[in-house]
C-alpha positions as CSV (number, residue, x, y, z in Angstrom):
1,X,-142.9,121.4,-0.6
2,X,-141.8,123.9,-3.5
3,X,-144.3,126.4,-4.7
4,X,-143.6,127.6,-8.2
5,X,-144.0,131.2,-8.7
6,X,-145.1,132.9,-11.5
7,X,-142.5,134.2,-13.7
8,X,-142.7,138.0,-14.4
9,X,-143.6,139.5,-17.7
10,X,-140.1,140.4,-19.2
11,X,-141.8,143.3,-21.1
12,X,-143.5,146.1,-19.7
13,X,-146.6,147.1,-20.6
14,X,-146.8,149.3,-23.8
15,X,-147.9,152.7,-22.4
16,X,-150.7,154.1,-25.5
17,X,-149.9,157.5,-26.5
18,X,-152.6,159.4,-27.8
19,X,-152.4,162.6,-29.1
20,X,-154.5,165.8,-27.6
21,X,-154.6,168.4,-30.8
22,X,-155.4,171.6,-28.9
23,X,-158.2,173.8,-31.0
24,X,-155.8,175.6,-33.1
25,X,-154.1,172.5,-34.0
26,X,-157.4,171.6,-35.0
27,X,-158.7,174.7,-37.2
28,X,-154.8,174.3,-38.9
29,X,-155.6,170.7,-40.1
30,X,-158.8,171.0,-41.1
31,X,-157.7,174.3,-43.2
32,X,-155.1,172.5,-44.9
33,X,-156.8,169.5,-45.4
34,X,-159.3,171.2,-47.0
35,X,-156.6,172.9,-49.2
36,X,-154.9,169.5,-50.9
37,X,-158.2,168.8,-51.4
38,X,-159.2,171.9,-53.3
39,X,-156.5,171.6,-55.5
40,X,-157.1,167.8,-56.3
41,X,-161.2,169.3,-57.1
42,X,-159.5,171.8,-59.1
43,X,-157.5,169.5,-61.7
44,X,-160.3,167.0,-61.5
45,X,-162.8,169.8,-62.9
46,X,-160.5,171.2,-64.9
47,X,-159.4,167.7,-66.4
48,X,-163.2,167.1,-66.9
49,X,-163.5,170.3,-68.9
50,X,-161.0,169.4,-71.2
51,X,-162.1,166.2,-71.8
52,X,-165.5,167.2,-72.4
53,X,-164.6,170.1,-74.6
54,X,-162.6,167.9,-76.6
55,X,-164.7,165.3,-77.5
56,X,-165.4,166.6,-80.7
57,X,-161.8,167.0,-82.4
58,X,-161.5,163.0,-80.8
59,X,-164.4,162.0,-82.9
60,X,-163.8,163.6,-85.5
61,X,-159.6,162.7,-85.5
62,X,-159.6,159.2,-83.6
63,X,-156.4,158.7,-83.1
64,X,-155.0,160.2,-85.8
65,X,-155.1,163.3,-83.7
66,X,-151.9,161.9,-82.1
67,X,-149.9,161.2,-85.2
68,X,-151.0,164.1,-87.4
69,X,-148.6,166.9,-87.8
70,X,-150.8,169.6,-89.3
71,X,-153.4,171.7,-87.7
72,X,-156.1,173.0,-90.2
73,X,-159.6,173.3,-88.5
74,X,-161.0,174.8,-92.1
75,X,-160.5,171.5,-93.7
76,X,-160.9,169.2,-90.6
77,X,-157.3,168.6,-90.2
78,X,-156.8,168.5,-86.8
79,X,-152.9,166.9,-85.2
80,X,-151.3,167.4,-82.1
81,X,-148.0,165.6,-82.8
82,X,-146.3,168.6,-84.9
83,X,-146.9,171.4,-81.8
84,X,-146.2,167.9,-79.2
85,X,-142.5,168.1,-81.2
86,X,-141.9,171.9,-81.0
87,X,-143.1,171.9,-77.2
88,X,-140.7,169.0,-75.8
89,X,-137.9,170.7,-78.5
90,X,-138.3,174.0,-76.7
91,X,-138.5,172.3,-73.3
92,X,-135.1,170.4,-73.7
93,X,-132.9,173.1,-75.0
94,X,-134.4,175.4,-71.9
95,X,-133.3,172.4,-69.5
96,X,-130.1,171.4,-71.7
97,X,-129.4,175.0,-70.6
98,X,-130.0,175.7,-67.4
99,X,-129.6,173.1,-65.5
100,X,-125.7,173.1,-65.8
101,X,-126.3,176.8,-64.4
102,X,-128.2,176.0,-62.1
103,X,-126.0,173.5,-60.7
104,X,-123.0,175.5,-60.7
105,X,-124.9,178.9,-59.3
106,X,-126.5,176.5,-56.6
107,X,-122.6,175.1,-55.3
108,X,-121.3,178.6,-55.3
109,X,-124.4,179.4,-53.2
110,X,-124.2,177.2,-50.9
111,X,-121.1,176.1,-50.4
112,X,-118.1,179.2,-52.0
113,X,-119.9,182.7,-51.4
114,X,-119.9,184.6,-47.9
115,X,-122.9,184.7,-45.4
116,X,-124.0,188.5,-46.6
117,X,-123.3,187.4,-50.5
118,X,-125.0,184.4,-50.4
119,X,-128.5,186.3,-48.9
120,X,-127.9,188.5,-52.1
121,X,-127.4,186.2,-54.1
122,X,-130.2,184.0,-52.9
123,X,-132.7,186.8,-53.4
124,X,-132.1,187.5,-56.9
125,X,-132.5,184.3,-58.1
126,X,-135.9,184.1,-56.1
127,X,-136.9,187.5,-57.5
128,X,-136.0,186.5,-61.5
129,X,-139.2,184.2,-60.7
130,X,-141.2,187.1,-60.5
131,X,-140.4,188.7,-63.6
132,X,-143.4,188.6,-65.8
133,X,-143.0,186.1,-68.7
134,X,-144.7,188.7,-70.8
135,X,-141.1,190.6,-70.1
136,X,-138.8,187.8,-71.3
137,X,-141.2,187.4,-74.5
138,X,-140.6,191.3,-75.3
139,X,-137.1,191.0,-74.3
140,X,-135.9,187.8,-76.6
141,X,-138.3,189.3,-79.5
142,X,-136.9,192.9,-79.5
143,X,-133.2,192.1,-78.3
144,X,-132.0,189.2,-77.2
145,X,-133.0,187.3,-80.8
146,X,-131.1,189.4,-83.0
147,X,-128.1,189.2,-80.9
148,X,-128.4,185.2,-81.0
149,X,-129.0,185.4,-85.2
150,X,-125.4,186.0,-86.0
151,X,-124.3,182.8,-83.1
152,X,-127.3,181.1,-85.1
153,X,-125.1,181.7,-87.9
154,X,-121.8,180.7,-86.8
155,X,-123.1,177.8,-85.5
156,X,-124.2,176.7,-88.8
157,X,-121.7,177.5,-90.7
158,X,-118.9,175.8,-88.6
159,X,-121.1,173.2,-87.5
160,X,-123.7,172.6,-90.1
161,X,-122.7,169.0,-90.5
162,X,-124.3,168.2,-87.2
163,X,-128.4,167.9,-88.4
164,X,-129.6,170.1,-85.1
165,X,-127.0,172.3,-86.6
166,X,-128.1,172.4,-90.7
167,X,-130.4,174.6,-92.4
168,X,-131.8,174.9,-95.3
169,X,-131.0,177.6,-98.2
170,X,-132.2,181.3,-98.2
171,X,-133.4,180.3,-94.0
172,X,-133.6,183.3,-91.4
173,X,-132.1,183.0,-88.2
174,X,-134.4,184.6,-85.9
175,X,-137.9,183.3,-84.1
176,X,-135.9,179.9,-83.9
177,X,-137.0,177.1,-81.5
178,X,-133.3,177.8,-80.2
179,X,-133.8,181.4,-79.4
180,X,-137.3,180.4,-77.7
181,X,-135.3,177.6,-75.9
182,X,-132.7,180.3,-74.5
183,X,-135.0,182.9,-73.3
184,X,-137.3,179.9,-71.5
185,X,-134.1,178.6,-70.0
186,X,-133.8,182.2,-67.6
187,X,-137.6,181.5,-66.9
188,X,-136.7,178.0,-65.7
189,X,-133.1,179.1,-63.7
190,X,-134.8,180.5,-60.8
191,X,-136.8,177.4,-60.2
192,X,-134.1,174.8,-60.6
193,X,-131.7,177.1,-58.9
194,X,-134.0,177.0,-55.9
195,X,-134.6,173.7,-55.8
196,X,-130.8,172.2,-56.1
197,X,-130.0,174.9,-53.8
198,X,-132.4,173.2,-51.4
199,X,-130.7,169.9,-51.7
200,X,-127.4,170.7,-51.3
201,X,-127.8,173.1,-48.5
202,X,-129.2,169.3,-46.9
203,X,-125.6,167.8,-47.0
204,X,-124.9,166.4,-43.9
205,X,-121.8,168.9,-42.6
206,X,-120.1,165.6,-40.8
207,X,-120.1,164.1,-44.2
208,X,-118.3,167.0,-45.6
209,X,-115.9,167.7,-42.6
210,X,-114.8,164.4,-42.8
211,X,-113.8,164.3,-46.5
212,X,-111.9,167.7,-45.6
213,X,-110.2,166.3,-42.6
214,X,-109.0,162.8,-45.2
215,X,-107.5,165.4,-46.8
216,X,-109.5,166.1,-49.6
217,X,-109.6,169.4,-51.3
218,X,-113.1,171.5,-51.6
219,X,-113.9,170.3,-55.6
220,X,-113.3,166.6,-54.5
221,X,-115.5,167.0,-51.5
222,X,-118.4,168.5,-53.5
223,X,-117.4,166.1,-56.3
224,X,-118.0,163.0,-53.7
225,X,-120.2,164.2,-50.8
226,X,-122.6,167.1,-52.2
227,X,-123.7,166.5,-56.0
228,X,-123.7,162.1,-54.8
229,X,-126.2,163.6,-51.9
230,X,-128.2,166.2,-54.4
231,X,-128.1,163.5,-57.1
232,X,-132.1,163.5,-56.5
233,X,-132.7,166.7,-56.0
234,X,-130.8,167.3,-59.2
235,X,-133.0,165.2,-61.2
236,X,-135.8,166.8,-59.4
237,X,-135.5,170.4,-60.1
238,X,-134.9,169.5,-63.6
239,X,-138.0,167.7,-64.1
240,X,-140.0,170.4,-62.1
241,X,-138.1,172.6,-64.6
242,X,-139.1,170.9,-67.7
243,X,-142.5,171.2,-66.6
244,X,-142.5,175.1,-66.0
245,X,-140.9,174.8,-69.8
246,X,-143.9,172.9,-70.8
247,X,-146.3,175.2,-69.8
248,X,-144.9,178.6,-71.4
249,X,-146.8,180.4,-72.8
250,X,-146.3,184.1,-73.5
251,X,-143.0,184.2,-74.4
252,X,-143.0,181.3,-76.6
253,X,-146.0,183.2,-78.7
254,X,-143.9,185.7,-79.5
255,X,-141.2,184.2,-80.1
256,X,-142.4,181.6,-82.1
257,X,-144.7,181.5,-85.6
258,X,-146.9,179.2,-84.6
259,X,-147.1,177.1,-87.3
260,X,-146.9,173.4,-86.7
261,X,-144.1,171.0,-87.9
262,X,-141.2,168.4,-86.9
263,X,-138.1,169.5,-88.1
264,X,-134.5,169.0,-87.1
265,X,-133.3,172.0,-88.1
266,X,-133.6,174.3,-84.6
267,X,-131.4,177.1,-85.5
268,X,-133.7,179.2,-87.9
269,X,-137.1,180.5,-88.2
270,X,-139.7,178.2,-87.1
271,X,-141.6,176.3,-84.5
272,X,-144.8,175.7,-82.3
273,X,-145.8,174.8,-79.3
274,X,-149.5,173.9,-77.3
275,X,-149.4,176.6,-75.2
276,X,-148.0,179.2,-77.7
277,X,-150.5,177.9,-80.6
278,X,-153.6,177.9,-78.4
279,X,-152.5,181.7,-77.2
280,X,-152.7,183.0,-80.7
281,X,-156.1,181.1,-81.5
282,X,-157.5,181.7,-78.5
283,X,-160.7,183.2,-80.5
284,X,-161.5,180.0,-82.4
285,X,-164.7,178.4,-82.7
286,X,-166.5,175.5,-83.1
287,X,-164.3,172.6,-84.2
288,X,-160.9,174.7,-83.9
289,X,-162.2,175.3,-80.7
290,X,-162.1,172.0,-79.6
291,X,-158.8,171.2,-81.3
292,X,-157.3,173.4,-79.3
293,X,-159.0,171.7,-76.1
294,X,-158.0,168.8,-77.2
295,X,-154.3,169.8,-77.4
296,X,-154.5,171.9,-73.9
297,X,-155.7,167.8,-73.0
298,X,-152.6,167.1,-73.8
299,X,-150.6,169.3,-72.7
300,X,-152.3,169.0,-68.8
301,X,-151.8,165.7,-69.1
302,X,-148.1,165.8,-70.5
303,X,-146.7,168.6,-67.4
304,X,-149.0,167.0,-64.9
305,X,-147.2,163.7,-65.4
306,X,-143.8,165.5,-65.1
307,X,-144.5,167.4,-61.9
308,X,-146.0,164.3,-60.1
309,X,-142.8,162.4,-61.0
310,X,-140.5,165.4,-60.1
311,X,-142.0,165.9,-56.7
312,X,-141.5,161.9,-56.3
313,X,-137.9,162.1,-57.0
314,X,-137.7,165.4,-54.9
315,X,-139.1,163.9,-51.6
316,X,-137.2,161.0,-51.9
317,X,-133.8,163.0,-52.5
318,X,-133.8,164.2,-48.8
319,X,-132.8,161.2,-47.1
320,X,-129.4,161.7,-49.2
321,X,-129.7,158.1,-50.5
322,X,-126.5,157.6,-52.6
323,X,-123.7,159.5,-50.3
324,X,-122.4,155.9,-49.6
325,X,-122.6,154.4,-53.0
């Protein structure tokens, strides 16, 4: 007579690890913890605020606060588009700027300076972020802008057929959107510099020994292994860029009059911006007052937008998605 036996379980049985957070791993969570969610309280109240503050201008514009250029509190006018325009106009030529030096400072960096010159090198750039943007303001008004009148100049008389590049008759060349777009571009470097930086220093080094060893030469790998891999990051520190363009303030109040309009003509005197408007009103009252809420509404809601979506493309840059494409 044959007994059958019972088979054995093929698979083991799953072992359940749990984990043991000692107290300091504990304190350390909570603490942080309850940091992300201070900050989300933060723009919650502060998005609150805004929108409380700016319920006025709302009823009073509707929609038309969106699509109206001027900004006259005394007669009830009351548009965000005009300052909307000279914002993103400033915010472009900073980033149409530096982001191709920040690229190119962030591969010599990381990849073509020496160990002691690249510690230098990545110091400085961290410490131009510390510079007070009350500096670069003082600096582009007193110096920096009538060095750029006579380019201003050039560029418009060898290039005036262009429309960014036209002007009109009798126009001055200084306290341009494209002088206030230069001197925010060295306020964005350091934070676009750091961030590619980041990215590239990322690069797997088998990926780029490889390509060496096929024979390739250092351009061709950075060309197919490192800016494919930072292709995120890239994007990225751009974006978180354009948001710290956004958001200037100082320098943009000084370098800018303040007086609201679209125009495509960038190279002379000229230009507003949210941030730089609501600095040189800042003693309004009433329904100026919440005007200017409303457009800081805008503005919040505008770079807030940005950043989220930059720190989306950032996190997902770090896998290196795209080195095999």
């Amino acid at each position: 007579m044959t007994v059958a036996l019972p088979r054995p379980d093929p698979s083991p049985p799953r072992r359940i690890v749990t984990e043991v957070l000692s107290r300091a791993d504990r304190a350390f969570r909570r603490v942080t913890t309850g940091a992300g969610l201070a900050m989300l309280a933060i723009l919650a109240v502060i998005g609150f605020f805004l929108i409380y503050r700016a319920g006025p201008a709302f009823g009073t514009s509707g929609f038309g606060f969106f699509t109206t250029i001027r900004f006259d509190a005394a007669s009830g006018v009351l548009g965000v588009l005009g300052l909307l325009y000279g914002t993103v106009v400033v915010a472009l030529i900073a980033i149409g700027i530096a982001v191709p030096l920040s690229i190119l400072a962030a591969l010599y960096i990381t990849e073509y300076s020496s160990g002691r010159l690249r510690g230098f090198l990545t110091g400085l750039v961290d410490l131009l972020a510390a510079i007070p943007s009350l500096l670069y303001g003082l600096w582009g008004f007193s110096f920096v802008g009538p060095k750029i009148a006579p380019v201003s100049q050039w560029l418009t008389d060898n290039l005036g057929w262009f429309p960014l590049f036209a002007h009109k008759d009798n126009a001055l060349f200084i306290n341009s959107m494209f002088i206030a777009g230069l001197i925010v571009s060295l306020m964005v470097l350091p934070i676009t510099t750091s961030v590619i930086r980041e990215v590239f220093a990322q690069t797997p080094p088998g990926e780029k020994e490889a390509a060496l060893a096929l024979g390739s030469t250092r351009w061709g790998m950075v060309r197919t292994v490192m800016l494919p891999f930072g292709r995120g990051g890239i994007i990225g520190g751009s974006m978180l860029g354009l948001g710290r363009a956004l958001g200037e303030t100082i320098a943009v109040s000084l370098l800018l009059p303040q007086v609201p309009e679209i125009t495509t003509h960038i190279l002379q005197f000229g230009g507003s911006t949210i941030s730089g408007y609501i600095a040189n009103n800042s003693g309004a009252s009433g329904l100026a007052l919440s005007g200017l809420m409303a457009a800081g509404l805008v503005l919040f809601v505008f770079t807030l937008a940005t950043n989220f979506t930059a720190s989306v493309i950032i996190s997902r840059s770090r896998s290196g998605a795209g080195v095999d494409a």
